[in-house]
Backbone as a printed PyTorch tensor [residue, N CA C, xyz], in Angstrom:
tensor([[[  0.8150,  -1.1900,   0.0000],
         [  0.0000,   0.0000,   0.0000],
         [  0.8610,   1.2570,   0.0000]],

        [[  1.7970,   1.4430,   0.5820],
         [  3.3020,   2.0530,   0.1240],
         [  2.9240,   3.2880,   1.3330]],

        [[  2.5770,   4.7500,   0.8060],
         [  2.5390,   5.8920,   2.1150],
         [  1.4380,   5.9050,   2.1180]],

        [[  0.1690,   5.3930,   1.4970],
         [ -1.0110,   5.9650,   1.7120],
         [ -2.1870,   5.6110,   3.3300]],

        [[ -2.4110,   5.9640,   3.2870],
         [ -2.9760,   6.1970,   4.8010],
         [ -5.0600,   5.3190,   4.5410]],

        [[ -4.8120,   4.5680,   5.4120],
         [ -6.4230,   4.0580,   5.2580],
         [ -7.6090,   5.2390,   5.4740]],

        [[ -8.2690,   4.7710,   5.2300],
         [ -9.5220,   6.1400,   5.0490],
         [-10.0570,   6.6690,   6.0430]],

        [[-10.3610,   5.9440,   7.3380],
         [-10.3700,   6.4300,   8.5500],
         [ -9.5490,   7.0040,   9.2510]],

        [[ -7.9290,   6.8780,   9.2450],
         [ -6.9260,   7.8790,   9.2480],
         [ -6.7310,   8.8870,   8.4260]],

        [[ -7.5050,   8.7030,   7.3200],
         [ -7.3050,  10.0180,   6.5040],
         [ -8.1390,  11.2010,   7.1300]],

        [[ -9.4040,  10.4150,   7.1820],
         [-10.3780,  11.5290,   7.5920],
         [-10.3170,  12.2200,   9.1220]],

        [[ -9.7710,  11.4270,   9.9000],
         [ -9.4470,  11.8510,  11.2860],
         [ -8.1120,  13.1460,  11.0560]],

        [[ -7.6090,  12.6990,   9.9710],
         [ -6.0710,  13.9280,  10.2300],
         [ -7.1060,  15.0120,   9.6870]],

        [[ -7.4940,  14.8220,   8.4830],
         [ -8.1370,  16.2390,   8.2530],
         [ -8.8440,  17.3220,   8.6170]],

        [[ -9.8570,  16.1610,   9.8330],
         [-10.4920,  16.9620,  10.6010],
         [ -9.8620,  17.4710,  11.5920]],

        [[ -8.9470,  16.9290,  12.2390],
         [ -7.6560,  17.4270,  12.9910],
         [ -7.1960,  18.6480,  12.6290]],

        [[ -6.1510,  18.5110,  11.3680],
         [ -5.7900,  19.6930,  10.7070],
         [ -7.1710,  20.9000,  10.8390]],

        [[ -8.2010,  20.8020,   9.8050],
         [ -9.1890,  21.3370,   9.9310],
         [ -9.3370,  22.4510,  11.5220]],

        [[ -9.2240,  21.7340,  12.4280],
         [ -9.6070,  22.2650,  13.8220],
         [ -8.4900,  22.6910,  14.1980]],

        [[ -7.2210,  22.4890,  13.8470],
         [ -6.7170,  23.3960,  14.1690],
         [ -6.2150,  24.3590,  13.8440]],

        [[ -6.1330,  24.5440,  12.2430],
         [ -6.2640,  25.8280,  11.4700],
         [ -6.9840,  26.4850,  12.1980]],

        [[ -8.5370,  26.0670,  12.0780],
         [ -9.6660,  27.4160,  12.6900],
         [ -9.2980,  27.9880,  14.4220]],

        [[ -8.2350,  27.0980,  15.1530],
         [ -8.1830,  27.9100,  16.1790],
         [ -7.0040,  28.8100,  16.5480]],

        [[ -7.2400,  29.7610,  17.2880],
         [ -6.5250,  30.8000,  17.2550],
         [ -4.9220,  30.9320,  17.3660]],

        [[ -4.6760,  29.9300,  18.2860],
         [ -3.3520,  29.4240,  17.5430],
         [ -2.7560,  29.2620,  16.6630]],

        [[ -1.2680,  29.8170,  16.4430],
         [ -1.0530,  29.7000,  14.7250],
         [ -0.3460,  28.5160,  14.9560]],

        [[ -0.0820,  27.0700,  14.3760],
         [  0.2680,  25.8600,  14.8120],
         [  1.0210,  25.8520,  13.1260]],

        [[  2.6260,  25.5630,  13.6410],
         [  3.3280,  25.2300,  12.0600],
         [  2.9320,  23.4690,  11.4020]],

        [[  3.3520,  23.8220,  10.8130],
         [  3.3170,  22.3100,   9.8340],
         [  3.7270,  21.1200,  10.4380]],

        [[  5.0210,  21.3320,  10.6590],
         [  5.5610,  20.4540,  11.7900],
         [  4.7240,  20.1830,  12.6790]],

        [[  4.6140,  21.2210,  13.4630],
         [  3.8410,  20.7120,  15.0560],
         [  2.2700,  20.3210,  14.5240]],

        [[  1.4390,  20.1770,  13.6300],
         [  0.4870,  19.2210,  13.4230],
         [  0.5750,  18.5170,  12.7970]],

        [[  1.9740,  18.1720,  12.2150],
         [  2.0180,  16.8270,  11.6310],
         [  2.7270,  16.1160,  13.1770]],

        [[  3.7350,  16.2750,  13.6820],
         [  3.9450,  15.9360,  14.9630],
         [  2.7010,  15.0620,  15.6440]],

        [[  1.7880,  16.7040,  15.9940],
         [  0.9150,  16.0360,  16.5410],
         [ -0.3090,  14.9400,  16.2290]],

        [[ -0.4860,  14.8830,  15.1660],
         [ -1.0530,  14.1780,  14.5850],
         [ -1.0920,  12.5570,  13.7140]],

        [[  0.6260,  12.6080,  13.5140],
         [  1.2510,  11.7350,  13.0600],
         [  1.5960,  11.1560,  11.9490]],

        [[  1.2040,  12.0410,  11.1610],
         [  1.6340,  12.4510,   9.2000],
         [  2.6870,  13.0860,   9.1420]],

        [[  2.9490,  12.8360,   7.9180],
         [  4.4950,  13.6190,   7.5430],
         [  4.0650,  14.9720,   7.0230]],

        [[  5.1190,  16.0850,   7.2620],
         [  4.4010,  17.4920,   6.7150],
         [  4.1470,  17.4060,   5.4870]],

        [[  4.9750,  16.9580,   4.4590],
         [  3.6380,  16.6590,   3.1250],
         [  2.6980,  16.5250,   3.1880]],

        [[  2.3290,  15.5040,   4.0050],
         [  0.5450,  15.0180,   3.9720],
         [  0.0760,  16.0940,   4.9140]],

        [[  0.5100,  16.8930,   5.6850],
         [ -0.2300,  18.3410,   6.6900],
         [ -0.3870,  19.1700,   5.0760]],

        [[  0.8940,  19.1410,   4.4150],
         [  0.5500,  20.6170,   3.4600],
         [ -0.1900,  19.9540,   2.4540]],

        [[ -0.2430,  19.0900,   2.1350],
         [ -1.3220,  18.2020,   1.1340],
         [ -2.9620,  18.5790,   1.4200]],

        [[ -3.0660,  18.0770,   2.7980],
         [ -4.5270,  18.0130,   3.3480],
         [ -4.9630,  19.4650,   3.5800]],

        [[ -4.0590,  20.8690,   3.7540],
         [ -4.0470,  21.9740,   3.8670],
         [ -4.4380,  22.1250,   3.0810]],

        [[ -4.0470,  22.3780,   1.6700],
         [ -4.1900,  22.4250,   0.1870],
         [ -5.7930,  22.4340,  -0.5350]],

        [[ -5.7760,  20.6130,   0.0830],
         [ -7.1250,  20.4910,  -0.2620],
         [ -8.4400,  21.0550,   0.5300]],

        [[ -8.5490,  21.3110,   1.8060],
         [ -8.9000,  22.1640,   2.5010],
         [ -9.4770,  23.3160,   2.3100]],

        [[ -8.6970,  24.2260,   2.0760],
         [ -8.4240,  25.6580,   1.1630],
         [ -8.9950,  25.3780,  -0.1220]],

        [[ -9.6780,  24.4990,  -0.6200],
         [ -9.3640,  23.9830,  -2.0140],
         [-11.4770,  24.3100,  -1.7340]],

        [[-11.2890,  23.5860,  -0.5770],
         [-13.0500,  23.0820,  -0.7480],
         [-13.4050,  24.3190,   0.4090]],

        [[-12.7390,  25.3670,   0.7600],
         [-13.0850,  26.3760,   1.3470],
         [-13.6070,  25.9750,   2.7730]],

        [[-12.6040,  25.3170,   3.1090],
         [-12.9430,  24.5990,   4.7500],
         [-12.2300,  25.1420,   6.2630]],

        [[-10.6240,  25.6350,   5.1830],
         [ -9.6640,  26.3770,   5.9380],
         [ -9.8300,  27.8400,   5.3530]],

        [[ -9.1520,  28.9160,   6.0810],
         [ -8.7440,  30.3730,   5.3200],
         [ -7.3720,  30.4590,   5.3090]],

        [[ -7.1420,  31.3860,   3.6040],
         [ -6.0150,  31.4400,   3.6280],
         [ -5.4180,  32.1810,   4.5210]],

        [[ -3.9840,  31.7320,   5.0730],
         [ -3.3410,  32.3640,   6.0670],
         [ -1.7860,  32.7930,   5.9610]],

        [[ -1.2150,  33.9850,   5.6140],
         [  0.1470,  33.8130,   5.6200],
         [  0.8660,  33.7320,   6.5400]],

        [[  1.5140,  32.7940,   6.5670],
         [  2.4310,  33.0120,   7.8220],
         [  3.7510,  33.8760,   7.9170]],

        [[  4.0230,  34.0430,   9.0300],
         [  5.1260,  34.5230,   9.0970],
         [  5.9150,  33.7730,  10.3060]],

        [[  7.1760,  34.0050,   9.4040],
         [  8.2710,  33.5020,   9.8930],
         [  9.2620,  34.1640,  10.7600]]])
């Protein structure tokens, strides 16, 4: 099955991600893939799509 993630782990990170975009915390890539347990590809992947279906807002960060 190689990196892909079963569908019930998929949907749990997203909603994860999801919730924690919307809270006021600015949380990097790292620390919710950390916390969550995806690699930051799959955080900036699921971000992506997110933003995509107007679920997250865009946010710039700063560094």
């Amino acid at each position: 099955m190689g990196g892909k993630l079963k569908l019930r782990k998929r949907i749990k990170a997203l909603q994860k991600i999801q919730e924690m975009e919307n809270s006021n915390i600015p949380y990097s890539t790292l620390a919710i893939a950390k916390k969550i347990g995806v690699s930051k590809s799959t955080v900036s992947n699921y971000r992506k799509a997110l933003r995509k279906e107007g679920l997250i807002e865009e946010k710039r960060r700063v560094s």
